[in-house]
N, C-alpha and C positions, 0 to 999 in steps of 0.2 A: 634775678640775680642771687636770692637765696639759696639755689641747690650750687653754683657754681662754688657760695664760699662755704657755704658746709662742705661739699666733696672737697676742696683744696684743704680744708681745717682735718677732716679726715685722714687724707694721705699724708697731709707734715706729720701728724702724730702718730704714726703708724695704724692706723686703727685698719683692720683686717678689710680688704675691698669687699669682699662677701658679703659681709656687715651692712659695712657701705648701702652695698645696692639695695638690701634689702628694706634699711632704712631709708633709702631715698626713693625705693616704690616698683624698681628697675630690676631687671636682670640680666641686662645688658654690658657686657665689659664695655666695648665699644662705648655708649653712651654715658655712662661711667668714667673711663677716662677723658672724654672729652670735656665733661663738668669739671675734671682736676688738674686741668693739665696742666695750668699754671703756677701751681701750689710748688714751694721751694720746700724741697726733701737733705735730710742728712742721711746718707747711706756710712752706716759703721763700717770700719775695717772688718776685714777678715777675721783678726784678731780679736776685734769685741764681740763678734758676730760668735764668735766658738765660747766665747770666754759666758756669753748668753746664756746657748745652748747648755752650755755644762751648769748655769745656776752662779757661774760667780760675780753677775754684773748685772745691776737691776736694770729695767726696762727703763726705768725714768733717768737712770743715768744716761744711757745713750739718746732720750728722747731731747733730753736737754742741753749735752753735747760737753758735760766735764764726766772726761774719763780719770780723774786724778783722785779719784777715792775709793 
């Protein structure tokens, strides 16, 4: 049950699946997301998603879900 809750602890906090796999020994997407697939995800808007890209919204803001600063 270890790899299941590390790969879901992985996906909630965006941490890159590449990563993932490679720290879980794997280089299988497929096997990969079966280990996460019950992990509950916040997917940013559009909006924050740009506002990222451009530098004006840190990563731990979206990671923790207050966009009000």
């Amino acid at each position: 049950m270890v790899c299941y809750d590390w790969a879901e602890r992985a996906l909630k906090c965006g941490y890159p699946e590449r990563f993932a796999m490679e720290n879980m020994g794997h280089n299988s997407k497929a096997v990969h997301r079966a280990y996460a697939k019950r992990a509950q995800t916040k997917i940013p808007s559009l909006e924050e998603y740009e506002l990222l890209a451009e530098g004006s919204l840190q990563t731990a803001t979206l990671q923790s879900g207050n966009t009000s600063g």
